[in-house]
C-alpha positions in Angstrom: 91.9 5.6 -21.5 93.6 2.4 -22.0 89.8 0.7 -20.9 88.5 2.9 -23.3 90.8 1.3 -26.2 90.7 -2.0 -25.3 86.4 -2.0 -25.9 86.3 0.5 -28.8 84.5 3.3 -26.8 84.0 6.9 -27.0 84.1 6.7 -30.6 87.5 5.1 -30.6 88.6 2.2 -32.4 89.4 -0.9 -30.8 93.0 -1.2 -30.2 94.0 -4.0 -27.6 97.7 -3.1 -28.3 97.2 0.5 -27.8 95.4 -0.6 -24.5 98.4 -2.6 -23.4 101.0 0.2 -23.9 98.6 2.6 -22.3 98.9 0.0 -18.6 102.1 -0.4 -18.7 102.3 3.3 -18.7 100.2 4.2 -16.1 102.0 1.0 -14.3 104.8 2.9 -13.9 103.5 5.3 -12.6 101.9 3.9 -9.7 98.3 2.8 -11.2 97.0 -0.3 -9.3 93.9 -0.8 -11.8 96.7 -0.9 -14.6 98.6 -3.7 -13.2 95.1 -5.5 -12.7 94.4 -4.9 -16.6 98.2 -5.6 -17.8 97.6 -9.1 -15.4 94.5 -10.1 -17.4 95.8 -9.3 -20.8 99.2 -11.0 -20.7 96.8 -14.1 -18.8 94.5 -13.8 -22.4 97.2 -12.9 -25.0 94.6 -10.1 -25.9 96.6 -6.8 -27.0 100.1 -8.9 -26.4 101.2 -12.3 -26.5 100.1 -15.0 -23.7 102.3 -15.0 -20.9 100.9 -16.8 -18.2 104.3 -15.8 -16.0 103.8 -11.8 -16.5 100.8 -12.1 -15.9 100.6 -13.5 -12.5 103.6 -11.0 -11.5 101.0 -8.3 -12.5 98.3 -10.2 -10.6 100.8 -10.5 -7.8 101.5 -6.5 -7.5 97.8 -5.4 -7.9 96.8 -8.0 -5.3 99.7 -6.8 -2.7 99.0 -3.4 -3.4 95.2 -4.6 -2.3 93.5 -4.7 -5.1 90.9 -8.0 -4.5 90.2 -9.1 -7.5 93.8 -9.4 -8.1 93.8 -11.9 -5.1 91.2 -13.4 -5.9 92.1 -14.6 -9.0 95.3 -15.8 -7.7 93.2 -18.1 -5.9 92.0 -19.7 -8.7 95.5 -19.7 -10.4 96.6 -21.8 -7.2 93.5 -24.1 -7.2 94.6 -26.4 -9.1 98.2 -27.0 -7.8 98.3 -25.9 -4.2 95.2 -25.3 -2.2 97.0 -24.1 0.9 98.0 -21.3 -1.2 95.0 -20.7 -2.8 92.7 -20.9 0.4 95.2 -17.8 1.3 94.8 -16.1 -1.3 91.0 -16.5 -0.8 90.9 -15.6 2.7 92.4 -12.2 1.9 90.4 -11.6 -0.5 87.0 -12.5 1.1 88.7 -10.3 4.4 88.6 -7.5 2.0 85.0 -8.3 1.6 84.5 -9.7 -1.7 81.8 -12.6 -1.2 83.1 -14.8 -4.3 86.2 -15.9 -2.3 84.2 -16.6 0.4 82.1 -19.3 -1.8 85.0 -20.6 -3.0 86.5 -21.3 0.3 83.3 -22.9 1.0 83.8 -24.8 -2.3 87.3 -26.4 -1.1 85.8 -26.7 2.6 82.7 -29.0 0.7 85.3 -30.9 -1.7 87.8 -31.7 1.4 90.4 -29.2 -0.2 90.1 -26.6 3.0 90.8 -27.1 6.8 89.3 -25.5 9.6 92.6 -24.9 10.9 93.2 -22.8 7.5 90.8 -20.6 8.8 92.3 -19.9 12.6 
């Protein structure tokens, strides 16, 4: 429901806010796809103000609660300041399957920013 706020569909209006509460609630109660949403929302500011903080500790419990995206873009968070951390997070990720982590570990590997003993 909250997804179907946030874009305006079903015949109701757009409501980013509405969207937001509607996560948090179902983050309480255990939904992993709401933590994912409330992560990229607070990373925005779209339906609440930016909070570049909540929003990784949103991307941080999807992600350990498996959700890959969520690790994924953790990776990228962490690209810029620490690529140990970040080849981590995109090891897990492309583990899980998801092909775009494993081009961006190929990216860092090309630029000199990933080991082969990262990958061991």
């Amino acid at each position: 429901l909250g997804q179907k706020y946030f874009h305006g569909e079903l015949g109701l209006q757009k409501d980013m806010r509405k969207a937001v509460e509607l996560w948090t609630e179902a983050s309480e109660l255990g939904s992993i796809d709401a933590l994912f949403h409330l992560a990229e929302s607070y990373y925005f500011g779209k339906g609440t103000k930016e909070d570049k903080a909540k929003s990784i500790q949103f991307y941080e419990k999807a992600a350990m609660q498996g959700y890959v995206l969520a690790r994924h873009n953790l990776g990228w968070l962490e690209w810029k300041g620490n690529h140990d951390r970040a080849v981590k997070h995109f090891l897990i990720a492309a583990n899980m399957g998801y092909e775009d982590s494993v081009e961006a570990i190929k990216r860092m590997f090309m630029r000199g920013q990933a080991t082969k003993e990262q990958y061991a």
